[in-house]
matplotlib code that plots the C-alpha trace (Angstrom):
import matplotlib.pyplot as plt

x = [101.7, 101.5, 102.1, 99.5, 99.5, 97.0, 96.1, 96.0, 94.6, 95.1, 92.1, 92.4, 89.8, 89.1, 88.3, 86.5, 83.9, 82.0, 81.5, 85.5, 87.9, 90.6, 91.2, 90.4, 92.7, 93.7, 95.6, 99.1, 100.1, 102.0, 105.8, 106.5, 110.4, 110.2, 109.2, 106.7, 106.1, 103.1, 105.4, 105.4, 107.9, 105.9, 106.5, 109.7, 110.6, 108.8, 110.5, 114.2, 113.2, 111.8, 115.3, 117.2, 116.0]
y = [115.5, 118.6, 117.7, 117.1, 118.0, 116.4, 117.4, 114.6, 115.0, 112.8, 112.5, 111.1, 109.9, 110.5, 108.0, 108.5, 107.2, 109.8, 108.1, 108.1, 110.0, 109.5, 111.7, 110.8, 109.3, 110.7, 108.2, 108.9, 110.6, 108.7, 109.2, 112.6, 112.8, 116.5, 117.0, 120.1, 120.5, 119.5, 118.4, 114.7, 111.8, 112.5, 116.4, 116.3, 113.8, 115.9, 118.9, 117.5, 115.7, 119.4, 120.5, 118.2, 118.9]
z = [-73.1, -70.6, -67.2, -64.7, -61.0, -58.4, -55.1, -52.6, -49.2, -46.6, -44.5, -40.7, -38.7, -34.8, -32.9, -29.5, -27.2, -25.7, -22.3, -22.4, -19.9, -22.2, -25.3, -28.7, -30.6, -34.1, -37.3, -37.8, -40.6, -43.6, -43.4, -45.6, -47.9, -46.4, -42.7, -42.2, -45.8, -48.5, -51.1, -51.8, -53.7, -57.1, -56.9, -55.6, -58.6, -61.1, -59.7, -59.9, -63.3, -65.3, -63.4, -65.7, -69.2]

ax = plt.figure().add_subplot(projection="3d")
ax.plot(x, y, z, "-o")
ax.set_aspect("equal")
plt.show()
């Protein structure tokens, strides 16, 4: 079985009231293994795990 990549995008949502002063607030973002880059656990384990054979 070939392996299979998938792209997931993590979508945030703005919240805001227009009649507001104060600026809109935006979702964190889930905790990443890697900070400032798009690779996740899955890719990193497939990575080390095609590594190994």
């Amino acid at each position: 079985m070939p392996m299979q990549v998938r792209v997931i995008r993590n979508i945030r949502k703005r919240y805001g009231c227009p009649a507001s002063v104060h600026a809109p607030i935006t979702a964190a973002l889930p905790p990443q293994p890697l900070p400032k880059s798009n690779a996740s656990s899955d890719f990193l384990a497939m990575l080390l795990a095609a590594r190994v054979r």
